[in-house]
C-alpha angles and dihedrals in degrees: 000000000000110000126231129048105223116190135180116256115206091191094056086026095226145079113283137174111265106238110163128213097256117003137246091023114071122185123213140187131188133186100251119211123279097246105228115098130028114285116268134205080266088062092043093061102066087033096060097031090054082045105055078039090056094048090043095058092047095051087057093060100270123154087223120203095191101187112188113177122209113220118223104158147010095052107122128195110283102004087279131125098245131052139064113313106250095240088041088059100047092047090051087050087042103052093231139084132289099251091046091065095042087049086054104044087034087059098048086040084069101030084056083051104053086050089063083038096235110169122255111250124244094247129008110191122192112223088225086057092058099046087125093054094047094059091040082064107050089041083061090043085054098046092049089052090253099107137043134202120223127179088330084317114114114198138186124250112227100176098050092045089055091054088083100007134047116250108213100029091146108036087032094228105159104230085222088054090047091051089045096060097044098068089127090040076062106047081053099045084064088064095042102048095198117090117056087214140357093257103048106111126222117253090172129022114204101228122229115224091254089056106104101210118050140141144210105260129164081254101060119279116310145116137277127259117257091239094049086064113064090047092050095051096039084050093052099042097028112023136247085298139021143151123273127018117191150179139109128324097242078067095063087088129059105351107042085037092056087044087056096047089043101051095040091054093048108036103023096240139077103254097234134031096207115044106193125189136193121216122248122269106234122199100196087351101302124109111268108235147142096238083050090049092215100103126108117216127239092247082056098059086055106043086042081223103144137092092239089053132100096182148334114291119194126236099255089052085061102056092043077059099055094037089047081076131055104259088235088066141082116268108209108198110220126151091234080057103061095027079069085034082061098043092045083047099050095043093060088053102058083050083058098044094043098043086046092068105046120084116195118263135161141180114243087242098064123083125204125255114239100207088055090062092044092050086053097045093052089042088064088034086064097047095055095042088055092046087045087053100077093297094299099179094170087074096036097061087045084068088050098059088044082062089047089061087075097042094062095045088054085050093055096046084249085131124009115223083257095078093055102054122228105264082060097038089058091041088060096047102044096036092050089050096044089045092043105044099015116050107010086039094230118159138185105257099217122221118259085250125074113252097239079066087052092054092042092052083045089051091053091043091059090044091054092045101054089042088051099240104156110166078058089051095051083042095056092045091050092052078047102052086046090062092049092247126117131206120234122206103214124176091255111025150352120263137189126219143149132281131258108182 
């Protein structure tokens, strides 16, 4: 197995070892989603990227702490500091209250989850459930001349921060160039008398009386900021300081850049070492999104119930989609896209099923092939160099495939498991499992019918077809075909499998 783990650091901008804090434990946290509306195909990236991550640094031997937050209040309309909060919102046009509509959307968040099979985290904090450690926090920011209070609003203080830190160290927004371009955000601070400056950020949001979700502070009852939150989580559950933050690139700024200043100016320290982003989701090259209105759901995808869709598309098919790119890159939606995405998909998992159900035997008379063993060797070779290559999982599904290639021969009667020896014929089938289902997460989909009615329909389709029945024949191919399986007439047998087309 290739050694060294390099990922792409947003914060250095460039590919670096992975050496946790304190190995082998590594400790990980991850926006979690806004819970007011049903998951998309943008909330299903960095789920399923910190997922196969997750699974990738256990599989290496890591002790993970994946830590993934909910977020039920603070987050305002259009990541400003002003505005309804976005649960709040829902629940008014609802008719119910606020957590009513973050338990619902929390529940079919998971259950959407569980359908891609992304792992549970390890915690899941809720920021309403944090609302003591959040103004812990800012009292300490305060107290520490970070942080001032107007009117019950505590904000932070950039420019003060930026004396002895960098503001923008990780977006690499220069804090001249932000005060250059809010001349306007000025003229109307003098109105408003409450923020120093544009680009100080709220800790703490005095409540009016109208506003649904509010708590007791030492500043008058309000709400926490939406930034506030996240450090104060990832404090409490992984320390001032750990290993990987992640989330999606439209976080980088402002939310994971006011984490940075908050924390830093608390605590002394940059909370992660590693900051990790996922690229956007476009739909006709725009950012899919629910403020854009142009997103479909993930119950969508499934159903197949939107304009923009051809068809239903499972949900391991979508998360063959999103693995098929580097997580680093853009991930255009198109129907022709995840179509491919279905066929790739199925055809890794006839090579499951059908290595699945071999077990290795020879007789005494056959020797192994070498290059056969070598072929499978580089073939895992290559699949570790690609995940080791900040979790490329493009190229590591490429190595799968070439995997695939003997198993398939193996399926056809091309090569027998003799002439790959034992100690390779067991490397291809444990490997490909453990690749497949382990670490890229990827499972067999049954059909809707048990598997003792398949064999029974395989058994009449033999019968027919020895008797010559073939109107019987073209009958049982057709049920077949409506249950998206195929037969396959091998020289020895029939077997079932899934289709590709």
């Amino acid at each position: 197995m290739p050694r060294g783990l390099y990922v792409y650091n947003s914060l250095s901008r460039q590919k670096e070892i992975f050496e946790p804090l304190n190995a082998p434990f590594v400790g990980m946290y991850v926006c979690g989603p806004t819970v007011y509306g049903d998951a998309h195909l943008g909330h299903a990236r960095p789920a399923v990227t910190f997922d196969v991550i997750y699974r990738y640094l256990i599989h290496l031997g890591y002790r993970v702490r994946y830590v993934r937050n909910i977020t039920d209040v603070g987050h305002l309309e259009h990541d400003a500091d002003e505005g309804e909060d976005k649960i709040g919102k829902k629940a008014k046009l609802e008719q119910v209250e606020p957590m009513e509509i973050a338990q619902l959307y929390t529940d079919r968040y998971h259950a959407d989850m569980e359908r891609l099979n992304v792992c549970k985290p390890n915690i899941e904090p809720r920021a309403s459930g944090h609302i003591i450690e959040q103004i812990e926090m800012t009292q300490q920011l305060i107290q520490k001349g970070y942080a001032y209070e107007v009117n019950g609003s505590v904000y932070f203080d950039v420019e003060k921060y930026n004396q002895l830190y960098r503001y923008g160290i990780l977006s690499g927004r220069v804090l001249d160039e932000l005060e250059a371009g809010a001349g306007n955000e000025r003229r109307q601070l003098k109105q408003q008398t409450e923020k120093k400056n544009p680009h100080d950020f709220a800790l703490w949001k005095k409540a009016n009386p109208e506003h649904i979700m509010q708590w007791q502070s030492p500043w008058g009852k309000g709400f926490p900021g939406w930034h506030i939150e996240c450090s104060a989580m990832s404090a409490k559950y992984l320390g001032e300081r750990f290993d990987i933050h992640g989330g999606g690139m439209d976080l980088l700024f402002p939310h994971h850049e006011c984490e940075i200043a908050q924390s830093n100016a608390c605590f002394g320290k940059i909370p992660a070492k590693y900051w990790l982003h996922n690229n956007m989701v476009t739909i006709n090259g725009q950012k899919m999104g629910k403020s854009l209105g142009n997103f479909i759901t993930l119950r969508q995808f499934f159903s197949g119930k939107h304009p923009l869709l051809e068809q239903p598309y499972s949900p391991m098919t979508i998360r063959f989609f999103i693995l098929q790119s580097h997580y680093r890159s853009t991930l255009d939606f198109s129907n022709e896209a995840l179509k491919a995405a279905s066929k790739g998909y199925k055809r890794l998992m006839n090579g499951l099923k059908y290595i699945k159900s071999l077990s290795f035997s020879a007789p005494e008379s056959v020797s192994p092939q070498e290059k056969h063993l070598l072929e499978i060797e580089e073939a895992i070779r290559q699949f570790y160099q690609a995940m080791n290559d900040d979790f490329n999982t493009a190229v590591a599904i490429a190595a799968l495939f070439q995997m695939l290639k003997k198993i398939n021969q193996l399926f056809v009667g091309q090569i027998q498991p003799s002439l790959l020896g034992e100690d390779g014929f067991n490397k291809l089938k444990n490997y490909f499992i453990t690749f497949t289902e382990d670490i890229l997460g990827l499972l067999e989909e049954k059909p809707m019918y048990p598997e003792k009615a398949i064999q029974l329909a395989v058994q009449h389709y033999a019968e027919a077809k020895q008797a010559k029945n073939y109107a019987k024949v073209d009958e049982i191919r057709a049920h077949f075909k409506e249950m998206g399986l195929v037969l396959r007439d091998m020289k020895d047998r029939i077997e079932w499998a899934y289709d590709e087309n």
